[in-house]
C-alpha positions, 0 to 999 in steps of 0.5 A: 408503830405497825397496826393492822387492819382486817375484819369480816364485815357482815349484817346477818338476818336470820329470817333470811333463807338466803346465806352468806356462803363461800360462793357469795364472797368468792363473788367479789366479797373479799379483797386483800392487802393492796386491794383493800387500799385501792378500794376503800381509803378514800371512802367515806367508810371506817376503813377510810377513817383508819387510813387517814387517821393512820397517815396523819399519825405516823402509824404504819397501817397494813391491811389483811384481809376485809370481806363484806356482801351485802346483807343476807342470813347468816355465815355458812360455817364454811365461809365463815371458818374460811375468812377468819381462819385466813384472817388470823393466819396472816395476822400472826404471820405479819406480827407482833402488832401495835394496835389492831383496827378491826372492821365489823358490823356488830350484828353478824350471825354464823350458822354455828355461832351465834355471837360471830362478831365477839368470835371474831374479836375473841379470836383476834385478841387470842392472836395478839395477846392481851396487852395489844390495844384492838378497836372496832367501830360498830354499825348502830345496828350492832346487837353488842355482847359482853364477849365483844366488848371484853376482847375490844380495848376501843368499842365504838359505835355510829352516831348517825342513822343514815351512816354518815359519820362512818369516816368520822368514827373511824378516824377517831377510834385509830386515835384512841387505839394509837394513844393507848399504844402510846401509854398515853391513855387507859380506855376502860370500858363498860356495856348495859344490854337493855331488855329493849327493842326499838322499831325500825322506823324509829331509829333515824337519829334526826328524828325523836326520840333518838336524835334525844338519845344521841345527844344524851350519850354526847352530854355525857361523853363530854364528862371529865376523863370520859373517851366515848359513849355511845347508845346503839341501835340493835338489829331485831332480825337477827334472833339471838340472846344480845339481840336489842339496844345497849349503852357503851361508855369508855372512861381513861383509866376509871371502868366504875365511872365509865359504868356509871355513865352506860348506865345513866345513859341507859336509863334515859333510853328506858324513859323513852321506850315507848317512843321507841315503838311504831306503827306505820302506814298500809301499802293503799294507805301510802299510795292514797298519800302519794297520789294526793300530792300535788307534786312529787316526788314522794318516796315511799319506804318500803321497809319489808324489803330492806336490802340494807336489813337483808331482804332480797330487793325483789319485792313487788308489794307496792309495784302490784297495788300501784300498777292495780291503782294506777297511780302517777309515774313511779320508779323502783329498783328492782333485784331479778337477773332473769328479766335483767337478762331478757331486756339485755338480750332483747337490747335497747328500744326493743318491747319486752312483755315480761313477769318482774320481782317476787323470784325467791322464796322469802320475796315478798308480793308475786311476779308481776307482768309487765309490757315496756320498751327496754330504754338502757342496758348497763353494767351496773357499776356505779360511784357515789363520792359523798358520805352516804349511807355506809360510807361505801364509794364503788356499788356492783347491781351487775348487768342492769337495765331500765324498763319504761312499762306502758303505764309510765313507771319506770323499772331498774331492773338489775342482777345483784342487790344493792341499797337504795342509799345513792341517788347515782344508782339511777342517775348512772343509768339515765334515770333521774329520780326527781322527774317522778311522782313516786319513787319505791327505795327499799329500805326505811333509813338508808335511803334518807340520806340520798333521796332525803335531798328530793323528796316532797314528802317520805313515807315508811309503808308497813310492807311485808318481807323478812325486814318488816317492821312489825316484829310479831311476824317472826318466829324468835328462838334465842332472843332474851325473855323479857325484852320489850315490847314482846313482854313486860320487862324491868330496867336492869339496875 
């Protein structure tokens, strides 16, 4: 059997003023054929799980075209035309297919498109035709549509918040797709959108009440006939009309028992909706918390300036309180080319008097001056070989350098945004983020999974930014009305 494998891969925040344009995937966002081997089939992302699952299979699996940035705001119609247009033509140029094993995130927004990710399926399954089985594994994050969902034969979704079971699904959703190419079983799928919004610092599925949602969804993917069900997160900076929490079920051959099951499943989420909500601690409140301890470090998740949610990573909140408190030594990361530049240029040893952060007109906080001695320059690059957060093996921070400032805090100062989701993006660079009292991760689950094994204590801090946790910050303009918690809403039935 032949399968193909492509997809574009993106987590779009439309409160981003910063968008996913030609440029920014033209600046090693996208990778094809051979190249998409090389890079991802022996990570731990869904891509690793097709290549292995299609190599154990006896599946002839040839890979397309793949793009993915960082997340920012939403496609340009110009990339987005541009990618998915490419995209297709060599898919049905390298047709007929027996399966198709796409890659997508769920939650993508194009200027013109609100529902990118069912465009994309939409469009693929134009190409192949209906009786060619396609599959996707959605990031938890996903806002799913009845449109995604109706051009897919196999929707699945991440079980885990960190993404530490990305392979895993992978390799599960090219079994089903292989066993349906087969004849050898009948996926019939069913969606329940819930008018329902759960709080970011809520969705660690180690944690109530998700990790009891999780388990709900496997009790009742472990019915006779069932193929999966799957409860997901939803993505609340992207404002559109699928935007929230949703219930997918698979059934073999049954779409009524699979109904059945999303909505079960659904219901049991809605019993816990209020749980699902949060309020979390100031920027002074956190830093009180931190100093307090006897010993550290503490992790301090700064969730406005959640690089993994499409915040720029530059944001100086908590750096500024605690340079203003002076608190014990703490280590960030921080995304500012330009006082990357200066400390390269100036080179290691030299003093440096520079004004950090806060560079963009959606960063949060104000540039900070800052006297220091350059201790490392970089390239940037760095390898994380474990499961993290993602799955994602090879990062790019472009040229970096660390920053020992006079008051004792540490600051890796780099040219490209990455996730704080690897413990090896300071370990790379000389920096071992255990020696520290506090250390700043931008972000509020994907760093769990790297700075999870360190830390003394983790705290979510309620920080500005286009990521923050408090949704009554943003402006919505296509979200659906009623959705809780905005307004009194009913469980569909």
């Amino acid at each position: 059997m032949r399968f193909a494998t492509c997809g574009l891969f993106h987590e779009a925040n439309t409160f981003s003023p910063l968008r996913a344009d030609r440029r920014m995937f033209e600046r090693g966002g996208v990778t094809r054929g051979q190249e998409i081997v090389e890079e991802y089939a022996n990570s731990s992302t869904a891509l690793g799980g097709y290549f292995s699952a299609a190599e154990r299979l006896g599946v002839d699996l040839e890979s397309i075209l793949f793009a993915f940035v960082t997340p920012a705001g939403p496609f340009t119609e110009d990339a987005f035309e541009w990618l998915l247009g490419e995209m297709l033509v060599e898919l049905e140029a390298r047709g007929p297919w027996d399966g198709v094993l796409l890659n997508i995130h769920g939650a993508a927004v194009a200027e013109h498109v609100l529902d990118a990710d069912g465009e994309i399926a939409a469009r693929v399954r134009q190409v192949v035709g209906p009786d060619v089985p396609v599959g996707a594994v959605l990031d938890m994050h996903a806002n799913i549509s009845q449109r995604l969902v109706d051009a897919l034969t196999v929707t699945l979704v991440y079980e885990t918040n960190p993404h530490v079971d990305v392979r895993e699904q992978g390799v599960r959703c090219a079994e089903l797709i292989a066993a349906t190419a087969r004849g050898e079983i009948r996926p019939r799928q069913a969606l329940v959108q819930l008018p329902l919004v759960v709080n970011i610092a809520r969705q660690d599925t180690s944690e109530q009440p998700m990790a009891a949602l999780v388990a709900r969804a496997r009790e009742l993917g472990d019915r006779p006939g069932m193929l999966s069900v799957r409860v997901s997160e939803g993505f609340p900076y992207a404002d559109v009309p699928h935007m929230g929490m949703s219930c997918v079920a698979i059934h073999d051959g049954d779409e009524f028992e699979a109904a059945v099951a999303a909505q079960e499943l659904a219901g049991y989420v809605w019993k816990h909706r209020a749980e699902l909500q949060a309020r979390e601690r100031t920027v002074d409140e956190a830093l009180d918390l931190a100093a307090g301890e006897p010993a550290g470090p503490v992790v301090l998740l700064d969730v406005g300036d959640n690089i993994g949610g499409g915040a720029p990573g530059d944001s100086t909140v908590i750096l500024d309180a605690a340079l203003r408190r002076g608190v014990p030594p703490l280590v960030q990361t921080l995304w500012d080319p330009d006082s990357a530049r200066q400390c390269i240029e100036a080179g290691e040893g030299a003093e440096v008097h520079l004004r950090v952060g806060a560079k963009h007109v959606h960063s949060a906080g104000r540039p900070v001056p800052v006297h220091g001695t350059v201790r490392t320059v970089s390239d940037g690059r760095f390898e994380e070989p474990t499961a993290t957060h993602g799955g994602f093996r090879f990062f790019d921070q472009g040229p970096t350098a660390v920053l020992d400032t006079v008051d004792g805090h540490t600051l890796v100062i780099g040219s490209k945004a990455v996730m704080n989701s690897s413990l090896q993006q300071l370990l790379s660079v000389g920096v071992d983020p255990a020696r520290y009292h506090i250390v700043v991760a931008k972000g509020v689950n994907s760093p769990r999974a790297a700075y999870g094994a360190i830390a003394r204590l983790m705290l979510v801090v309620d920080t500005d930014g286009v990521t923050a946790m408090n949704l009554d910050r943003f402006t919505y303009r296509h979200r659906r009305k009623p959705l809780y918690p905005f307004e009194a809403a009913e469980f569909p039935e």
